[in-house]
Short mmCIF file of the C-alpha atoms (twelve columns), coordinates in Angstrom:
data_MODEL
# 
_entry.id   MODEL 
# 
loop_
_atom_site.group_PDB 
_atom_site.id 
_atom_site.type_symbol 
_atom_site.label_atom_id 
_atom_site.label_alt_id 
_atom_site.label_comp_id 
_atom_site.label_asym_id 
_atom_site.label_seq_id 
_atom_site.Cartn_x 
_atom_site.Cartn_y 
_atom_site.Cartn_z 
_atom_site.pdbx_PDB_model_num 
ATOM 1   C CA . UNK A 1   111.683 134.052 98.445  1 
ATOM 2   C CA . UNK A 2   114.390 135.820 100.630 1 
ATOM 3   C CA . UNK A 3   114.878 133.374 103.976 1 
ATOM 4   C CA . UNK A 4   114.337 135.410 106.909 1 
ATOM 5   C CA . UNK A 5   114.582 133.120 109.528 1 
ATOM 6   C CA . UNK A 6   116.482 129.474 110.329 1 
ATOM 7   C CA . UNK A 7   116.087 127.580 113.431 1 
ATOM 8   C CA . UNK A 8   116.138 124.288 114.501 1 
ATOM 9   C CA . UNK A 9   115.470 121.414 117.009 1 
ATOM 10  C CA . UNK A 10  117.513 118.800 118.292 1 
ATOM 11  C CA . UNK A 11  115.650 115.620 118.800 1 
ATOM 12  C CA . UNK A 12  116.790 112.620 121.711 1 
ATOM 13  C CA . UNK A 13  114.753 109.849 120.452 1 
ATOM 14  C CA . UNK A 14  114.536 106.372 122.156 1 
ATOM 15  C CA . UNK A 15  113.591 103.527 120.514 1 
ATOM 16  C CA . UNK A 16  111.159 100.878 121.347 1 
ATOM 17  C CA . UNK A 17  113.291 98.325  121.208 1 
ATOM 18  C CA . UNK A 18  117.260 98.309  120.503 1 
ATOM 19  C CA . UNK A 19  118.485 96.531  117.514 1 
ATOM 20  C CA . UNK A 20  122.215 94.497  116.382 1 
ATOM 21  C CA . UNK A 21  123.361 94.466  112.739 1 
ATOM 22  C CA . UNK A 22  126.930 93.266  112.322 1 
ATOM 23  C CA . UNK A 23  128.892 96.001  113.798 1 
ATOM 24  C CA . UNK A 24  126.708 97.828  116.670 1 
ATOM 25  C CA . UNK A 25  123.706 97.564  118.580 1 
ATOM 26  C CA . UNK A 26  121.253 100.903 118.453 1 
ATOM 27  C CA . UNK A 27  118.751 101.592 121.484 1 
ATOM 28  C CA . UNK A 28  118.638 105.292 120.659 1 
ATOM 29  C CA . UNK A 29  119.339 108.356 118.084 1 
ATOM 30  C CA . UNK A 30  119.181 111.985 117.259 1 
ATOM 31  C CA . UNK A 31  117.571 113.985 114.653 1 
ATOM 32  C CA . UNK A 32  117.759 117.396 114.185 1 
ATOM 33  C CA . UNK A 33  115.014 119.520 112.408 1 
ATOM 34  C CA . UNK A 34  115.203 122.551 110.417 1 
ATOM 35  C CA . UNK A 35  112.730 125.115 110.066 1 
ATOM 36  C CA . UNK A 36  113.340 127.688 107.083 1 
ATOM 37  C CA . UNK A 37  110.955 131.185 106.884 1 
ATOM 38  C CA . UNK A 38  110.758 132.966 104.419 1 
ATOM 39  C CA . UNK A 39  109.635 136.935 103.567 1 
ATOM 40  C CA . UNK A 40  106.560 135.129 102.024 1 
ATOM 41  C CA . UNK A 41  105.826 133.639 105.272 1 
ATOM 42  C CA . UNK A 42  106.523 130.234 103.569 1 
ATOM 43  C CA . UNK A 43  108.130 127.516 106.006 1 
ATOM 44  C CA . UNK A 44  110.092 124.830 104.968 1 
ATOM 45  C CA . UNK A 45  111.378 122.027 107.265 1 
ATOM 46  C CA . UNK A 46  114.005 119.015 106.819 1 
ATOM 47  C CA . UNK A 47  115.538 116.731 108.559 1 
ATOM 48  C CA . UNK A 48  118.936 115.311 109.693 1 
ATOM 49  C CA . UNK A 49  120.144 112.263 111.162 1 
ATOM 50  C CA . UNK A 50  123.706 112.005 112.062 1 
ATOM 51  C CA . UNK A 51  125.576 108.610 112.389 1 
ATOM 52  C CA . UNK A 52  129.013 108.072 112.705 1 
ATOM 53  C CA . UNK A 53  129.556 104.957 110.547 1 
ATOM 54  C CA . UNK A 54  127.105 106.140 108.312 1 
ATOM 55  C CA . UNK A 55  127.199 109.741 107.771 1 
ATOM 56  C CA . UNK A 56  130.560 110.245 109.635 1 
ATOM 57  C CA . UNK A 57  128.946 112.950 111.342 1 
ATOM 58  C CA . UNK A 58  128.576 112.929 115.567 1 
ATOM 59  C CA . UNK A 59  125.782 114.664 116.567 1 
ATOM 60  C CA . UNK A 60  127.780 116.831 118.390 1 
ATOM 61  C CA . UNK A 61  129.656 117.970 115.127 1 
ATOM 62  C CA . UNK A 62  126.237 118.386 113.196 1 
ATOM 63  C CA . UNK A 63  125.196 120.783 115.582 1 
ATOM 64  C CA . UNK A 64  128.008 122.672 115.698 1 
ATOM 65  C CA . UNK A 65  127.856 122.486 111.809 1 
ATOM 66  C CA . UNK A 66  124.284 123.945 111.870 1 
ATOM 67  C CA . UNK A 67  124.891 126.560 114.674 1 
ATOM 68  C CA . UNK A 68  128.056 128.091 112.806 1 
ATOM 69  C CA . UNK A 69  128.183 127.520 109.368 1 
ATOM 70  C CA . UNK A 70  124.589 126.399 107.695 1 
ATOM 71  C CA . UNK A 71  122.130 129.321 109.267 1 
ATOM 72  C CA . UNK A 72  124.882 132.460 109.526 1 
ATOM 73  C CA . UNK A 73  124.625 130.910 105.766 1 
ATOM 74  C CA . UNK A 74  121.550 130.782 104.943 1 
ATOM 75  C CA . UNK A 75  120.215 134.106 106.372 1 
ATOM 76  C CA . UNK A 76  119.265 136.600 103.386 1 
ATOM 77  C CA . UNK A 77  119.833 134.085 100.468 1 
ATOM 78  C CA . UNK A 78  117.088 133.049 98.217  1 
ATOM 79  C CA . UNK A 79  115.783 130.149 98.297  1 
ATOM 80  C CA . UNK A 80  114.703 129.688 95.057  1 
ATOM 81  C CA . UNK A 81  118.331 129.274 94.389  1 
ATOM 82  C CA . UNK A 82  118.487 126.194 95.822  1 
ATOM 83  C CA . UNK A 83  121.491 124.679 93.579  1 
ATOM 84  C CA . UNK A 84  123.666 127.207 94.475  1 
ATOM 85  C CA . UNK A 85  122.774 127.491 97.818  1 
ATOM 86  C CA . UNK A 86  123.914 123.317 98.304  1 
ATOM 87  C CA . UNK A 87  126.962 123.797 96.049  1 
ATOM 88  C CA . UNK A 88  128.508 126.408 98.079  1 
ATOM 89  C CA . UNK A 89  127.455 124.562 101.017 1 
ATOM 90  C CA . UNK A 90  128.886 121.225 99.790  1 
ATOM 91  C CA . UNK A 91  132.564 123.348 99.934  1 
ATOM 92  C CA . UNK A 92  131.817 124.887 103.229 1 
ATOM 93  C CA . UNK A 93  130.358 120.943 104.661 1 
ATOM 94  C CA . UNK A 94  132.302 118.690 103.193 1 
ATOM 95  C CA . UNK A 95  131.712 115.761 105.619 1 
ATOM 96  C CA . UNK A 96  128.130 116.783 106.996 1 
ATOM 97  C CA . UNK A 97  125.832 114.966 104.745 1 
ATOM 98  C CA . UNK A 98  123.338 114.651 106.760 1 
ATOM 99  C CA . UNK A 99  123.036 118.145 107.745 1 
ATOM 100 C CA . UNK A 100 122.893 118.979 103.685 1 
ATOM 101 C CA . UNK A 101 120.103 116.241 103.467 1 
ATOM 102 C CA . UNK A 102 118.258 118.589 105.591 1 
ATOM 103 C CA . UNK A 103 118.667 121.803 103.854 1 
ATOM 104 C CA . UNK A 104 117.839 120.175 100.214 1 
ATOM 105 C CA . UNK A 105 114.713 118.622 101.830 1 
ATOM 106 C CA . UNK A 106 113.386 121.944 103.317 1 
ATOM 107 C CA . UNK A 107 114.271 123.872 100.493 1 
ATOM 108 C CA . UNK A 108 112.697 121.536 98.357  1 
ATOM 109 C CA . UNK A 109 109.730 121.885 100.528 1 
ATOM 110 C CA . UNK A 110 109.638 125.363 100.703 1 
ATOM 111 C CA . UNK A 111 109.411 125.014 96.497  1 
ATOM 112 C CA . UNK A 112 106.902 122.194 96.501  1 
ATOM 113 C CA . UNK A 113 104.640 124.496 99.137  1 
ATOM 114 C CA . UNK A 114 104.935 127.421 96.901  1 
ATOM 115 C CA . UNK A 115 103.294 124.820 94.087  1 
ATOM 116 C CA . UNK A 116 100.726 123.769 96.033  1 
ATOM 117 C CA . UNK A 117 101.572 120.119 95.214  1 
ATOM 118 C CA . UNK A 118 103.118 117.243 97.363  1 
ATOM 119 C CA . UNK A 119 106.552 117.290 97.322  1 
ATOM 120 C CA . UNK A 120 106.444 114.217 94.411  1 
ATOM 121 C CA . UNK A 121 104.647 115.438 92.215  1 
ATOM 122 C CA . UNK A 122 106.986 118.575 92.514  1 
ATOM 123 C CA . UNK A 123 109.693 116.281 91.614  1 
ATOM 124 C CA . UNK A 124 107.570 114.757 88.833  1 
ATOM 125 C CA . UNK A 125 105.436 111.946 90.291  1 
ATOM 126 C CA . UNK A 126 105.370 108.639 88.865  1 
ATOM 127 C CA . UNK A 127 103.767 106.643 91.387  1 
ATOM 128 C CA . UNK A 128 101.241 107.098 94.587  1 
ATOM 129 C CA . UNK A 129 102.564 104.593 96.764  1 
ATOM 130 C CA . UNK A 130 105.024 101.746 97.592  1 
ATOM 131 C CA . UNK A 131 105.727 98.775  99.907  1 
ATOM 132 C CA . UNK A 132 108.516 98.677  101.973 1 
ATOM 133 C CA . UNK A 133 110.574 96.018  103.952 1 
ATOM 134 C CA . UNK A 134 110.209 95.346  107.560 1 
ATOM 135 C CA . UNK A 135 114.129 95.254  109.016 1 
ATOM 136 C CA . UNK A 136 114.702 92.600  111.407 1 
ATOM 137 C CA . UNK A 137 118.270 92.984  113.173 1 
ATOM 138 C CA . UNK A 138 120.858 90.577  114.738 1 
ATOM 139 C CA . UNK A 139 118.750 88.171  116.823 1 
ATOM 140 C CA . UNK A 140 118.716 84.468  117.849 1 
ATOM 141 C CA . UNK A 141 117.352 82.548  115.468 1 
ATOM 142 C CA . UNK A 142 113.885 82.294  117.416 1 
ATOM 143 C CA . UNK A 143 113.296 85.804  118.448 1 
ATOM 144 C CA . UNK A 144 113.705 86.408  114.791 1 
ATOM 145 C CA . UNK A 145 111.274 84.010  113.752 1 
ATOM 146 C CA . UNK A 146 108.626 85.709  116.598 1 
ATOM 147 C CA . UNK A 147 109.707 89.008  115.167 1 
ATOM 148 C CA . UNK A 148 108.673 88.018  111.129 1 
ATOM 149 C CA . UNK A 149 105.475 86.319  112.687 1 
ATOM 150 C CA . UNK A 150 104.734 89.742  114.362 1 
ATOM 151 C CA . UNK A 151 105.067 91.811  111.320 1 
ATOM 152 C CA . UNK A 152 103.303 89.006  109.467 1 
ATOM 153 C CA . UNK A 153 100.404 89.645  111.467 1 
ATOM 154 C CA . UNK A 154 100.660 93.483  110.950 1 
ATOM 155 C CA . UNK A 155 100.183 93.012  107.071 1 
ATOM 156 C CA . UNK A 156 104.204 92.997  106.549 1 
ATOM 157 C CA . UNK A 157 104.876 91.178  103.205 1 
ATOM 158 C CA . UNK A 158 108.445 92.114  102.680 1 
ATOM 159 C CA . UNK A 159 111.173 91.214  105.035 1 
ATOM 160 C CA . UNK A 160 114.688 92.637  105.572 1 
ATOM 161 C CA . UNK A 161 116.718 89.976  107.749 1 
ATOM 162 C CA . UNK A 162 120.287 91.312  108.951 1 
ATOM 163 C CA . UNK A 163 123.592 89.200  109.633 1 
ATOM 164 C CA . UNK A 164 126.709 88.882  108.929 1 
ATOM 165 C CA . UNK A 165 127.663 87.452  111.895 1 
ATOM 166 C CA . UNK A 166 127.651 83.618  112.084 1 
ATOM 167 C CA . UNK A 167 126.674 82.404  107.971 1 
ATOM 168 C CA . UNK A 168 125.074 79.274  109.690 1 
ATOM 169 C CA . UNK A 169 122.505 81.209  112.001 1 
ATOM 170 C CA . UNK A 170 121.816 83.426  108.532 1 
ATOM 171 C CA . UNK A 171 121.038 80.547  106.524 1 
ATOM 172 C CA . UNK A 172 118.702 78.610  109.667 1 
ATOM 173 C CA . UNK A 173 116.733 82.058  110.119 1 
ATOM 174 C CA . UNK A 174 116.030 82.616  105.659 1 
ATOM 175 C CA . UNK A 175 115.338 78.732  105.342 1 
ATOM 176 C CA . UNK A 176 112.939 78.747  108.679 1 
ATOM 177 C CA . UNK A 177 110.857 81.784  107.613 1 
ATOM 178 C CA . UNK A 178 110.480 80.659  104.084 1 
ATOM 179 C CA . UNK A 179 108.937 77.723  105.148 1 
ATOM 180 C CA . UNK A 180 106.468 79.562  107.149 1 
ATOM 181 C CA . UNK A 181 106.015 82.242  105.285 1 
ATOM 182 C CA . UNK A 182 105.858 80.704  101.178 1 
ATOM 183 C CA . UNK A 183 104.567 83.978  99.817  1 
ATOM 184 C CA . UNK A 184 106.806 86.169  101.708 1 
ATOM 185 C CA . UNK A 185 109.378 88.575  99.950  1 
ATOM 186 C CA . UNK A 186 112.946 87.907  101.631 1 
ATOM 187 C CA . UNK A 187 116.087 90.112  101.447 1 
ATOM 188 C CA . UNK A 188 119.168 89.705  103.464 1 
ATOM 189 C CA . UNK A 189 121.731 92.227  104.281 1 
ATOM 190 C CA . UNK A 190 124.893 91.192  105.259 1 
ATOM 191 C CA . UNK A 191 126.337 94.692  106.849 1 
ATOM 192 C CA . UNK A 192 130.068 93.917  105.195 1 
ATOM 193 C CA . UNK A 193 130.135 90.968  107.597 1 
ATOM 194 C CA . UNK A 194 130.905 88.221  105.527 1 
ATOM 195 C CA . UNK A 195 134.061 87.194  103.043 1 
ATOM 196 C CA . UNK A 196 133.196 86.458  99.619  1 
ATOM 197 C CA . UNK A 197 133.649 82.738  100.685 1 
ATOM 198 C CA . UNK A 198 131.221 83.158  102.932 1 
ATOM 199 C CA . UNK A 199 128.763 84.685  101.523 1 
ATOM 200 C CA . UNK A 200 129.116 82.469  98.243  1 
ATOM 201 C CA . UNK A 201 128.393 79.501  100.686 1 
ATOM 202 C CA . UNK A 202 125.667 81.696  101.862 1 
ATOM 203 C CA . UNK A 203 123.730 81.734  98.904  1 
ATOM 204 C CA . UNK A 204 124.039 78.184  97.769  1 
ATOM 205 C CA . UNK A 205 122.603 77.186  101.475 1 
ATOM 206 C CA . UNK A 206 119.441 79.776  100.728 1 
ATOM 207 C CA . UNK A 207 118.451 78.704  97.308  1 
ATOM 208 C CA . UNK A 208 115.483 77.645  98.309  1 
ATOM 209 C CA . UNK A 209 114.753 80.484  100.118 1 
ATOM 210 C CA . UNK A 210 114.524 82.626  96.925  1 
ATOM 211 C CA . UNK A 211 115.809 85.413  98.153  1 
ATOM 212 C CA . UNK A 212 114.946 88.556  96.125  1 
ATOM 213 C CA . UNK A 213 117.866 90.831  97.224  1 
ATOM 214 C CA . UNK A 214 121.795 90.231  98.585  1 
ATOM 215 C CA . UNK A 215 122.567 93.750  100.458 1 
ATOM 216 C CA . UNK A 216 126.151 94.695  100.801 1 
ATOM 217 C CA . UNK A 217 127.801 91.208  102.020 1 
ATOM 218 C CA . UNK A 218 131.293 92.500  102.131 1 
ATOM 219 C CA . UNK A 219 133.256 95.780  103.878 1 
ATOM 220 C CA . UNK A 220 133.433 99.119  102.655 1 
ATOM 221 C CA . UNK A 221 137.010 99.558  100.562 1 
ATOM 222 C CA . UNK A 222 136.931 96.143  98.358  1 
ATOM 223 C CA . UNK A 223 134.641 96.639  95.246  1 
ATOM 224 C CA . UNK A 224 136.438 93.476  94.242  1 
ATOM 225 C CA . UNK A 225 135.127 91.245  96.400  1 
ATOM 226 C CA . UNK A 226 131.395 92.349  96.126  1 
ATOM 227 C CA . UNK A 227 132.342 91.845  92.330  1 
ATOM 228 C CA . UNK A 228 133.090 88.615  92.620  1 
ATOM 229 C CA . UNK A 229 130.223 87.001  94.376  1 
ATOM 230 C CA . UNK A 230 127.441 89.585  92.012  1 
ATOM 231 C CA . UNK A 231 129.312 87.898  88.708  1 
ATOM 232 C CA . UNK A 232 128.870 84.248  90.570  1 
ATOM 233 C CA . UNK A 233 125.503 84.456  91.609  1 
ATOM 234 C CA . UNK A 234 121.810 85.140  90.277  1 
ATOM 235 C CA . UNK A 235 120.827 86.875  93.345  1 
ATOM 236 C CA . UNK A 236 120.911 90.974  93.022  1 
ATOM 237 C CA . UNK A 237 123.821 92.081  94.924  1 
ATOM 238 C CA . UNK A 238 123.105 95.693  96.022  1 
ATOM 239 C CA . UNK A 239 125.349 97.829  97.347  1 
ATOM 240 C CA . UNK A 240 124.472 100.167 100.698 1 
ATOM 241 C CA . UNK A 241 127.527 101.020 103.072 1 
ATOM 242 C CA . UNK A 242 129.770 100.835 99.497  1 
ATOM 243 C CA . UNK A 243 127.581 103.718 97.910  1 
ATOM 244 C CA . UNK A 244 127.991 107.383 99.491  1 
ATOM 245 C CA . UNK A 245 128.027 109.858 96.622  1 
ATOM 246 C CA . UNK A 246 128.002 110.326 92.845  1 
ATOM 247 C CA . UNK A 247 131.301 108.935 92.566  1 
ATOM 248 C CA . UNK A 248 130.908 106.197 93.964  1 
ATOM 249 C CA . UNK A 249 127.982 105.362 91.957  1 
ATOM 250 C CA . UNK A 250 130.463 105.513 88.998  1 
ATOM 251 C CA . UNK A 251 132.727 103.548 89.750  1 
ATOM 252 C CA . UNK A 252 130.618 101.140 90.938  1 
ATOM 253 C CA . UNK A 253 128.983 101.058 87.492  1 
ATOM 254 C CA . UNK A 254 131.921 101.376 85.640  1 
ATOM 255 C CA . UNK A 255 133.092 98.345  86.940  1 
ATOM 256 C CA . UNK A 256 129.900 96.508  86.650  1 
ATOM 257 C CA . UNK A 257 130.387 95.775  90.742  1 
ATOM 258 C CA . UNK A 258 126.905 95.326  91.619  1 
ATOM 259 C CA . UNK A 259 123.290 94.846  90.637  1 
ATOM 260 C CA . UNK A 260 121.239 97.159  92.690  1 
ATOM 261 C CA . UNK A 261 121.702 100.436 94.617  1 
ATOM 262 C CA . UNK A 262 120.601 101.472 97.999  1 
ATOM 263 C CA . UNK A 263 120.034 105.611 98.124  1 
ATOM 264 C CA . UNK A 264 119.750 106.941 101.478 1 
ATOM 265 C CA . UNK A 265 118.847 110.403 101.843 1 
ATOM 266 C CA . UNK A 266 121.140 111.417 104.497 1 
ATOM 267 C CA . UNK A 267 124.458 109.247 103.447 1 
ATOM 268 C CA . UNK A 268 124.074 111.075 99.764  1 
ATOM 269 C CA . UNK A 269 123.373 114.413 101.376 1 
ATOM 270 C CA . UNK A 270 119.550 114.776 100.214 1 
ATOM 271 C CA . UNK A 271 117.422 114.006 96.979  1 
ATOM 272 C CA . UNK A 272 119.182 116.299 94.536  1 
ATOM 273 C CA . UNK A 273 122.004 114.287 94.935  1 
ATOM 274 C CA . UNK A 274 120.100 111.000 95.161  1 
ATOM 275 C CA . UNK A 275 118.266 112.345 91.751  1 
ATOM 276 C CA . UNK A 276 122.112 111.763 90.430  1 
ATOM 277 C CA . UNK A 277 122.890 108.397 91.969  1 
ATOM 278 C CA . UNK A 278 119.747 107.070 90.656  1 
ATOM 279 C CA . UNK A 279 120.530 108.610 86.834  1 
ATOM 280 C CA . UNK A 280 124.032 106.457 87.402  1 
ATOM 281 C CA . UNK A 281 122.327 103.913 88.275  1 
ATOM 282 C CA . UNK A 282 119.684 103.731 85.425  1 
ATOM 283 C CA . UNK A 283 122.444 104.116 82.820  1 
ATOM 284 C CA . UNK A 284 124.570 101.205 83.697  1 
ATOM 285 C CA . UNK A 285 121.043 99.158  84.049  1 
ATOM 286 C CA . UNK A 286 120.912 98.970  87.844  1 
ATOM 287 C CA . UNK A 287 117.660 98.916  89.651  1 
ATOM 288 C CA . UNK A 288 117.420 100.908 93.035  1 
ATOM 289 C CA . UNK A 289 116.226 101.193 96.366  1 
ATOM 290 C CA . UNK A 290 115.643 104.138 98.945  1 
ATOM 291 C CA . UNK A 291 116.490 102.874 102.417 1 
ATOM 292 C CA . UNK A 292 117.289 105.315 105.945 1 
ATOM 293 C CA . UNK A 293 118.342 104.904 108.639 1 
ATOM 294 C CA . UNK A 294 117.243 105.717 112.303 1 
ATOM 295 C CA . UNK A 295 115.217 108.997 111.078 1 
ATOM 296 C CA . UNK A 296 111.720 110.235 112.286 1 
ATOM 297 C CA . UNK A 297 109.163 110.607 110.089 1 
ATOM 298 C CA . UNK A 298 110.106 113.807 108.253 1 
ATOM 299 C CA . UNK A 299 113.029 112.277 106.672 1 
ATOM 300 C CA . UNK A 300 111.207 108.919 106.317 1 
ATOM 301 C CA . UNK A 301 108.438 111.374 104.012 1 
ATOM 302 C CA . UNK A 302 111.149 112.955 102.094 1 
ATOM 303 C CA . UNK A 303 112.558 109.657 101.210 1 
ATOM 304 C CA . UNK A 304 109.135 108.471 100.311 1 
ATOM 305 C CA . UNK A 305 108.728 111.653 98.229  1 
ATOM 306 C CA . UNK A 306 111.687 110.603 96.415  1 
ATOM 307 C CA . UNK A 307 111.445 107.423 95.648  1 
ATOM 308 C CA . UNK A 308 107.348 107.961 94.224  1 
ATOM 309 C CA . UNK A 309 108.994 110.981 91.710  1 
ATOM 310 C CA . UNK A 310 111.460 107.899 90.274  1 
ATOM 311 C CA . UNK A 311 110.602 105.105 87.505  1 
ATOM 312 C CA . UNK A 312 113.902 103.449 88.323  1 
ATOM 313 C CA . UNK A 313 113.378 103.413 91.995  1 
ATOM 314 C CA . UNK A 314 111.283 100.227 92.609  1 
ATOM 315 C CA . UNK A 315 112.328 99.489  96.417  1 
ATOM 316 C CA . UNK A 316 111.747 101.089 99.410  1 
ATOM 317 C CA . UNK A 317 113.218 100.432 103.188 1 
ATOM 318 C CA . UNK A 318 111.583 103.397 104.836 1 
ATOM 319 C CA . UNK A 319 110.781 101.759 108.331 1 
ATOM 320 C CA . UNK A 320 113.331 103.900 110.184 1 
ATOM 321 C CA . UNK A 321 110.330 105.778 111.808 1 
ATOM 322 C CA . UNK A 322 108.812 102.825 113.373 1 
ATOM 323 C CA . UNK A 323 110.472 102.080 116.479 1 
ATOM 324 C CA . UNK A 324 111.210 105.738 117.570 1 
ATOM 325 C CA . UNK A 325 108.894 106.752 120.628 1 
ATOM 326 C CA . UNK A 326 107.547 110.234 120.626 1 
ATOM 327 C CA . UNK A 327 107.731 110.740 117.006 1 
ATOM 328 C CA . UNK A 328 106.624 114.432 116.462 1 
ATOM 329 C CA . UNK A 329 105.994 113.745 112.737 1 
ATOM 330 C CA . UNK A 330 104.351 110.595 112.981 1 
ATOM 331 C CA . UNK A 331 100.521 111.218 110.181 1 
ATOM 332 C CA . UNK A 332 102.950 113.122 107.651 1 
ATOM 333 C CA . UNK A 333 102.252 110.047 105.678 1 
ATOM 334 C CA . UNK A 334 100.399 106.867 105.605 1 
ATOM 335 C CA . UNK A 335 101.398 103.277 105.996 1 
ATOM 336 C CA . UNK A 336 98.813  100.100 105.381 1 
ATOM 337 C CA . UNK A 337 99.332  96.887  105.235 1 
ATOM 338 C CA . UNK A 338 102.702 96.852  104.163 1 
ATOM 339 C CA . UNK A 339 102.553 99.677  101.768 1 
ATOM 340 C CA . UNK A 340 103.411 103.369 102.323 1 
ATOM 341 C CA . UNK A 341 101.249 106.379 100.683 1 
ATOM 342 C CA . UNK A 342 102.061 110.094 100.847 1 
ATOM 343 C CA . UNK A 343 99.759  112.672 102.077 1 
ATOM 344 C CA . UNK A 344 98.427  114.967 99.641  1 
ATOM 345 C CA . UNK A 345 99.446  118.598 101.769 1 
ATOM 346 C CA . UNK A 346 101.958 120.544 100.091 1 
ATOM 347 C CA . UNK A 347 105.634 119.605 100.099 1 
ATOM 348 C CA . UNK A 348 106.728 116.844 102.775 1 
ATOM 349 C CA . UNK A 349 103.041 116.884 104.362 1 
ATOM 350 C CA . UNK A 350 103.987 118.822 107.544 1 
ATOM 351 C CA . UNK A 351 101.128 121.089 108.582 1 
# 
């Protein structure tokens, strides 16, 4: 399958609604789409969505990546040879992992279309579906409460509250939806806002919150501390902003920092490369999760894909998609009551 043709979109998407986590508040973000042809008249497409903090890509610089390096690249290769095609890549984008996220996931749907299968079963398949957390940001302690009643309403069972910002707010907001909500799974993230003081004190306050997962409490740069407070408490610590490729999966293991793993597609730069995190992760004994970020819903469906083709992966954050307006991928994939389900179209579900 020679690729005769690249293009792609750039996408200005406003949210519904702007959101806070501990070091910036969102209203908006951009996602670029890829669209691979090949001399089968096979198309593949993926998606990109730059961040600065957590990509360290601008858009600006992703364009400019895809413009002058990735298609005059890709033009005449095969895509069949997808390894090769990312390893070179990976030495000609160091630092663009979002725009390799893109080209693994449409080559990887170009493959899965060839199949005729769903992009996870391409992978391997092990599941058909799988709940996901609803993420709450940075609000006051009431508008938080009227956001989990919302989403309680909408079928939600699984809540992701963010802070890091004031441990005493944290703790009012877990204790006051936990007795409201008895049944409700609770996970906090903590965006590297807190010390390991902090978030020991944290936890003690929350016990009776149960809460099933402690996200990244402390900053980027300090395994140690995380260390600390995961071989001091019972609570899975999981580590997000701390976890950006393969190597840092190792050490993280090695050094039995954590308990948990969050994989995002476009921080890792795509699902061959998540595929390695995760086998880390499984031999040092970690469970894992696939979160995004602010991504439509073709990169929220190749993170689904992912995370149904994995035993070890039994968490999902994919809610990224929900508060972008004007979504032009919005059916690829199905979400009710809480729990997502793939379509059954070839690849990623684009049609």
């Amino acid at each position: 399958m020679k690729i005769k043709q690249v293009t792609f979109e750039q996408l200005d998407l406003k949210l519904s609604e702007p959101y806070t986590i501990a070091y910036e508040t969102i209203a908006h973000t951009t996602n670029f789409i890829l669209k691979i042809v090949t001399s089968s008249g096979l198309t593949g497409f993926g998606c990109a969505a730059p961040d600065v903090v957590v990509t360290l890509e601008s858009p600006a610089q992703a364009k400019e990546s895809i413009e002058n390096i990735l298609i005059p690249f890709l033009l005449g290769k095969n895509a069949m040879m997808s390894v090769q095609i990312l390893e070179e890549l990976k030495t000609l984008l160091p630092t663009s992992s979002s725009v390799l996220a893109m080209t693994d996931m449409a080559l990887l749907d170009l493959k899965s279309r060839k199949m005729d299968v769903p992009l996870y079963q391409f992978l391997g398949g092990y599941r058909h579906s799988i709940p996901t957390s609803m993420t709450i940001g940075i609000l006051t302690v009431e508008d938080t409460l009227k956001a989990a009643a919302t989403y309680h309403k909408q079928g939600f069972f699984i809540l992701k509250v963010k802070g890091g910002l004031s441990v005493d707010e944290d703790v009012e907001k877990m204790i006051r939806i936990r007795e409201l909500y008895p049944d409700m799974v609770l996970r906090f993230d903590g965006n590297q806002g807190y010390s390991v003081a902090e978030a020991l004190l944290f936890l003690k306050q929350v016990e009776t919150a149960k809460i099933e997962i402690f996200e990244q409490p402390t900053a980027v740069g300090k395994d140690h501390n995380m260390g600390q407070i995961t071989h001091r408490t019972a609570t899975p610590v999981m580590a997000d902003e701390s976890l950006k490729n393969l190597e840092d999966a190792f050490r993280l293991a090695q050094n039995s920092r954590i308990n948990m793993v969050n994989i995002k597609l476009m921080k890792v730069g795509g699902i061959r490369e998540a595929m390695h995190i995760n086998s880390v992760a499984k031999s040092a004994g970690f469970e894992a999760m696939v979160g995004c970020i602010d991504e439509c819903a073709l990169g929220i469906s190749a993170g689904l894909h992912f995370a149904l083709s994995r035993a070890n992966i039994k968490y999902a954050d994919l809610d990224g998609h929900l508060d972008i307006l004007d979504d032009p991928f919005s059916g690829i994939f199905s979400l009710k009551k809480g729990v997502l389900y793939p379509s059954e179209a070839p690849g990623l579900g684009v049609l």
